[in-house]
C-alpha positions as a printed NumPy array, in Angstrom:
array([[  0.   ,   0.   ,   0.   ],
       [  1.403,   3.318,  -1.064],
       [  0.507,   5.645,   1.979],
       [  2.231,   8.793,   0.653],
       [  3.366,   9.52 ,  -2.753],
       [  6.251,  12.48 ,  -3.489],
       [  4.861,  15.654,  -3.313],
       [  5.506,  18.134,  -5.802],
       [  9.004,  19.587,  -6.321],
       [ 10.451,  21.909,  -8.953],
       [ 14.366,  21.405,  -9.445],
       [ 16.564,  24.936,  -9.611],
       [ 19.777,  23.15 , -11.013],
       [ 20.863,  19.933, -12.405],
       [ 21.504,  18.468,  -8.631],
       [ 18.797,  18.927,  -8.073],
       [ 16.482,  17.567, -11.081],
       [ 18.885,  14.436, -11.355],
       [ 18.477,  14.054,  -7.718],
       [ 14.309,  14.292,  -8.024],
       [ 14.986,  11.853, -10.796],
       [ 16.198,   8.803,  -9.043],
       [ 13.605,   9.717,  -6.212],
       [ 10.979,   9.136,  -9.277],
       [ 12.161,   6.102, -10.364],
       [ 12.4  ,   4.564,  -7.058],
       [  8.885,   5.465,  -6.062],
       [  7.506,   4.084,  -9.263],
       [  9.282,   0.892,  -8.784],
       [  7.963,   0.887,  -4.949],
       [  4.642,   1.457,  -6.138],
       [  4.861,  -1.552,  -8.726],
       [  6.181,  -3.735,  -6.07 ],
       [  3.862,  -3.171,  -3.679],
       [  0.714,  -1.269,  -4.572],
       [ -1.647,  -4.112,  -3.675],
       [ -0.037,  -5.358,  -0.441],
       [ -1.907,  -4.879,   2.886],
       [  0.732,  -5.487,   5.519],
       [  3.259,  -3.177,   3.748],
       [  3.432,   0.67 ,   3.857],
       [  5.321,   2.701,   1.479],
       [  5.627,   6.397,   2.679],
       [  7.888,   8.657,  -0.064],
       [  9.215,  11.919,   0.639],
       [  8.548,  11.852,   4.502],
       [  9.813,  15.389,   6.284],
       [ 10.754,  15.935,   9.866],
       [ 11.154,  19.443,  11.394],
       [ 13.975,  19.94 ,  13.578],
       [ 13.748,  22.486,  16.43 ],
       [ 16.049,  25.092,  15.043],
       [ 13.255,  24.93 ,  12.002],
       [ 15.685,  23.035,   9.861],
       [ 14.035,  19.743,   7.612],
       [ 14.79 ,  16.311,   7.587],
       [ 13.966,  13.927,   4.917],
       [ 13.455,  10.031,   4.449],
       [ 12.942,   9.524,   0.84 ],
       [ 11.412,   6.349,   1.152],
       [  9.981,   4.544,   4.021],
       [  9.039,   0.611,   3.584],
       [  7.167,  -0.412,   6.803],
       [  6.13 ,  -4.055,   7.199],
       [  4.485,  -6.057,  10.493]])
């Protein structure tokens, strides 16, 4: 089960895009894998705030019982 698909994201350089990229291609295969399972959880993109207001971020989170 996908819980959380990437959200949107415009890339200012090539870092960046080519980063976004293989983010893409990893939630796509993710989602192939396991978009009809029950017992596992795929969460893409997950953020975190720190204290001193700086982010976090998982890129992919596979959760299974």
């Amino acid at each position: 089960m996908i819980s959380k698909e990437l959200d949107v994201f415009a890339a200012s350089n090539s870092w960046e895009k080519n980063g976004r990229k293989a983010e893409e291609q990893i939630a796509f295969y993710l989602r192939r894998r396991f978009h009809g399972e029950k017992d596992i959880f795929v969460i893409n993109g997950l953020r975190f705030r720190g204290l001193d207001q700086t982010f976090t971020q998982i890129d992919h989170l596979v959760l299974c019982k």
